[in-house]
C-alpha positions in Angstrom: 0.0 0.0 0.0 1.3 2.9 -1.2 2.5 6.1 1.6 -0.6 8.0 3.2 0.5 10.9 5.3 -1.0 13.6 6.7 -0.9 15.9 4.2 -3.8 14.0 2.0 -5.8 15.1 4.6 -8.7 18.2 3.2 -7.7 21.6 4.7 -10.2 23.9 4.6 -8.2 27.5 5.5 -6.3 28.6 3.0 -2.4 29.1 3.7 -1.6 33.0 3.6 2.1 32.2 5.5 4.4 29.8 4.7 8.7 29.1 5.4 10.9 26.6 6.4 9.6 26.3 9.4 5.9 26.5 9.3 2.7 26.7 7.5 -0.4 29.1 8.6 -3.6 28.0 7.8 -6.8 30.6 7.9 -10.0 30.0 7.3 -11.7 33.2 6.6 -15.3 31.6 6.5 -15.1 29.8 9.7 -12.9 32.2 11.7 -14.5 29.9 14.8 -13.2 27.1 13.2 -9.9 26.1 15.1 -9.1 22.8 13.1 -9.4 25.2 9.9 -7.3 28.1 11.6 -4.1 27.1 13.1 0.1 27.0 12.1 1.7 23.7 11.4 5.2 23.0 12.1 7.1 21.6 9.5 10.0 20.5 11.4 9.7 20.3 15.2 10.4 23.6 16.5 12.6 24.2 19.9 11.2 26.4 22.9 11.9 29.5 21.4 11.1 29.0 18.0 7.5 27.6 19.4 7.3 31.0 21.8 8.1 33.2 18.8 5.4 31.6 16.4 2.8 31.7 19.5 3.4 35.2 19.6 2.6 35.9 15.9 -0.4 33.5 15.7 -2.2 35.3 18.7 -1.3 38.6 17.5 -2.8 37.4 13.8 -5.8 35.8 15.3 -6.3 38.8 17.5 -7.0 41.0 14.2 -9.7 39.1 13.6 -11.1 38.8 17.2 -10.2 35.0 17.3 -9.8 33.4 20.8 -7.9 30.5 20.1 -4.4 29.7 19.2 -3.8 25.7 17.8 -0.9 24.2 16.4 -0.2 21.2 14.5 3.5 19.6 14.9 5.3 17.4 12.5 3.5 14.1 12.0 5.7 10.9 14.0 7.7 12.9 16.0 7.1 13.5 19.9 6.8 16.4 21.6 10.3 17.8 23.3 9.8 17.4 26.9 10.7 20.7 27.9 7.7 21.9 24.9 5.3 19.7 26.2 6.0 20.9 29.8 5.7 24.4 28.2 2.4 22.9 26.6 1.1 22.0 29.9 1.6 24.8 32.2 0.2 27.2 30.0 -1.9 25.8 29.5 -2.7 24.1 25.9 -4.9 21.0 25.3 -2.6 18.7 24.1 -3.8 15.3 22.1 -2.7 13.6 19.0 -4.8 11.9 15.9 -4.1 9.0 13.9 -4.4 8.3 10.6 -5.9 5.0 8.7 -6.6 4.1 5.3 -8.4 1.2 4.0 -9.1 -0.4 0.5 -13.0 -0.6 -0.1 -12.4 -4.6 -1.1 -10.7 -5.1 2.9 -14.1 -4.0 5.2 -15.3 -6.8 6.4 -18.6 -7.9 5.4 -22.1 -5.9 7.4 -24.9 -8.1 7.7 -27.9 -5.9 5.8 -30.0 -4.5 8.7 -33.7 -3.7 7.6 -34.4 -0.9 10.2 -31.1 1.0 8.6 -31.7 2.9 5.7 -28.6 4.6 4.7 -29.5 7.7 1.8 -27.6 10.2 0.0 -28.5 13.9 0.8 -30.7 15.3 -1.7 -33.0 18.4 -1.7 -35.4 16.2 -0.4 -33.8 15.4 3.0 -31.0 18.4 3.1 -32.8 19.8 5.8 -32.9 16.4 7.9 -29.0 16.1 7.7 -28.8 20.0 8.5 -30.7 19.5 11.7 -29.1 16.4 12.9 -25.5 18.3 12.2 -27.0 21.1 13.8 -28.2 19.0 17.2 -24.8 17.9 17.2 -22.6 20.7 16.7 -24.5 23.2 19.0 -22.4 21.6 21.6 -19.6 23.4 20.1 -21.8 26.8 20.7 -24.8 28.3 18.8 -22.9 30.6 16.7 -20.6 27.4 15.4 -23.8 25.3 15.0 -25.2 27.8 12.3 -22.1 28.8 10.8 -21.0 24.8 9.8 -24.6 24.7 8.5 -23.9 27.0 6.2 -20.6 25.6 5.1 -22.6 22.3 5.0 -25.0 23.8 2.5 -22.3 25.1 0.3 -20.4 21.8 0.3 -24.1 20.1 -0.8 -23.1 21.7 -3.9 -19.9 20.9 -4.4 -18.9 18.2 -6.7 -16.3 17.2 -4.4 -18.6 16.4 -1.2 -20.6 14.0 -0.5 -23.1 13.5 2.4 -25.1 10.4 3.2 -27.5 10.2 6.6 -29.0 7.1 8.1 -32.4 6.6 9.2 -33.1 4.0 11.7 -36.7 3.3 11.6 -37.2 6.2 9.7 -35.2 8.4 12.1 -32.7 10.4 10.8 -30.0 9.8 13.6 -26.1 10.0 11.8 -24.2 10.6 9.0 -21.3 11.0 7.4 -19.4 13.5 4.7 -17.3 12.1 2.3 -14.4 14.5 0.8 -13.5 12.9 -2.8 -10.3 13.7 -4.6 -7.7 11.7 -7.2 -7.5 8.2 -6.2 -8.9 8.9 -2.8 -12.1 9.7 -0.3 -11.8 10.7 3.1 -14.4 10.0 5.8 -14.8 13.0 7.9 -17.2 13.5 10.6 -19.2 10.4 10.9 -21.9 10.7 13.4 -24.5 8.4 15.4 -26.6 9.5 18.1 -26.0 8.5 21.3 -28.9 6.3 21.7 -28.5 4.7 18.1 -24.8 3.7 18.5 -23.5 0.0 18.8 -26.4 -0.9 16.4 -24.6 -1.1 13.2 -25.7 2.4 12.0 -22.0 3.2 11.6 -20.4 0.3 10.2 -23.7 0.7 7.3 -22.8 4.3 6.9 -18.9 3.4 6.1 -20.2 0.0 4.0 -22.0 2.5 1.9 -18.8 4.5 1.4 -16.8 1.7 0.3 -20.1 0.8 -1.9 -19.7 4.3 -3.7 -16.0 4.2 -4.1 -14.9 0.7 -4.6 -11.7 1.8 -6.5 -10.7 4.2 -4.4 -8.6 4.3 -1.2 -10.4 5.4 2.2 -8.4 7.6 4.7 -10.1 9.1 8.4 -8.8 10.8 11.0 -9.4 9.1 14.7 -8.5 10.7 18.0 -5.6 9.1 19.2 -7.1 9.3 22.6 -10.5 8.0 22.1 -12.1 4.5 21.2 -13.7 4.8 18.0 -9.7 4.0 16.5 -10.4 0.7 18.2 -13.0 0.0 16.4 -11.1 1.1 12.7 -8.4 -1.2 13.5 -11.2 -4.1 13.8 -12.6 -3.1 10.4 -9.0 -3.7 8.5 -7.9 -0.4 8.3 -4.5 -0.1 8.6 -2.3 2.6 10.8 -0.6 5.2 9.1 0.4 7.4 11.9 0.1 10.0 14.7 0.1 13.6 14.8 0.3 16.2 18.1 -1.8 19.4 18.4 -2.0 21.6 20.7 -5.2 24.0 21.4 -5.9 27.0 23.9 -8.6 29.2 24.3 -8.6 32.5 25.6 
C-alpha cells in the first residue's frame, strides 16, 4: 500500500504564510473554526522558536477577534519534553490523531440490517441532515452550530462532497461527509446518536462508502485518545500514523 501521510488530509483554510519552518492555515469563513485556523510545524520547532510563532499567531488571530491559538506539529515525531512541559503549564490542550486508510475490497462484510436505511443527501432530506449536524454541533456553541450549517449547505453543492445520513426506523440519527479527490475519499465526521450507536448504524454508513467508491482508497482521521480507533483497526484499516496538536482558548 502505497505512503498515506498527513498531508492527503482536506484543509479547509487557505495558507496565507508559509517558510521553512511553518505553515499558517486561515480560514476566513469559519474564523471559529480552530481545526481550519491554526500553524503547522514543519520540522519540530525548539522552545523558542514555538514561543516566537505563538506570539505571531495570537497577534494574527487577534485582528480578527479570534480566541484561540492551535498548532499542529510534525507528524511521527514526539513532543520535546521541555515543549510539552511548556504545553502543559500554559496551559494548551494537548492530544494527537491517527491516521488509517483502507481499500474498499478489505471492510469486512455488514450483515444488511432492515431498520437502517442509509440515503444520500438530496433536496429532499437536506434539511434532515442540516438538523441532525445542527443537534450535534450546538455543543460546540450556537454561533458554530449555524455557521458549519452553512458551510454544509455550500459543500451540498460541491462536486467534491458528499453527504449520506441514516435513518433508523425512519429516524434520521447520523451521517457522514465524504471528501472525494484523485485516487482517494476521506471519511470525515461520521456521526451516530448517542442512543442509536452500537447498532450497526456506523459500520452501514462506512459499508455505503466503500459501496460508492470501490476503487478508491479510504483515509479518516481518529482521536488518538479515544475509542472509535479501536474500532477502525477491527474493520482492517490499517495505521498510518500520529500527529500532536495543541489547542488554547482564551
Amino acid at each position: 500500500m502505497d505512503t498515506i501521510s498527513f498531508h492527503d488530509i482536506n484543509k479547509l483554510g487557505n495558507i496565507v504564510e508559509e517558510t521553512e519552518l511553518y505553515r499558517q492555515f486561515h480560514f476566513q469563513k469559519m474564523l471559529i473554526m480552530y481545526d481550519s485556523n491554526y500553524l503547522e510545524f514543519k520540522r519540530m520547532p525548539s522552545l523558542l522558536e514555538f514561543k516566537e510563532k505563538e506570539n505571531y499567531l495570537k497577534s494574527y488571530h487577534q485582528k480578527y477577534k479570534q480566541n484561540h491559538l492551535k498548532f499542529h506539529f510534525p507528524e511521527n515525531e514526539k513532543l520535546s519534553e521541555e515543549l510539552k512541559n511548556y504545553l502543559a503549564n500554559s496551559p494548551y490542550d494537548i492530544g494527537f490523531n491517527e491516521l488509517y486508510t483502507i481499500l474498499p475490497s478489505q471492510f469486512p462484510y455488514v450483515d444488511s440490517n432492515g431498520k437502517i436505511d442509509i440515503q444520500v443527501v438530496t433536496n429532499r432530506n437536506l434539511q434532515a441532515f442540516l438538523d441532525l449536524n445542527y443537534k450535534h454541533d450546538s455543543e460546540y456553541g450556537k454561533q458554530y452550530a449555524i455557521e458549519k450549517g452553512e458551510l454544509l449547505k455550500e459543500q451540498f453543492h460541491d462536486s467534491k462532497h458528499l453527504q449520506l445520513v441514516a435513518n433508523y426506523e425512519g429516524i434520521s440519527v447520523g451521517y457522514v461527509h465524504i471528501i472525494i479527490s484523485d485516487g482517494i475519499v476521506e471519511i470525515d465526521n461520521l456521526h451516530v446518536d448517542q442512543p442509536y450507536q452500537k447498532k450497526g448504524i456506523g459500520s452501514q454508513l462506512q459499508k455505503a462508502v466503500m459501496d460508492t467508491f470501490p476503487d478508491k482508497r479510504v483515509i479518516l482521521i481518529a482521536d488518538g485518545e479515544d475509542t472509535p480507533k479501536e474500532m477502525y483497526r477491527k474493520q482492517n484499516y490499517q495505521y498510518m500514523g500520529y500527529q500532536y496538536e495543541a489547542l488554547k482558548t482564551y
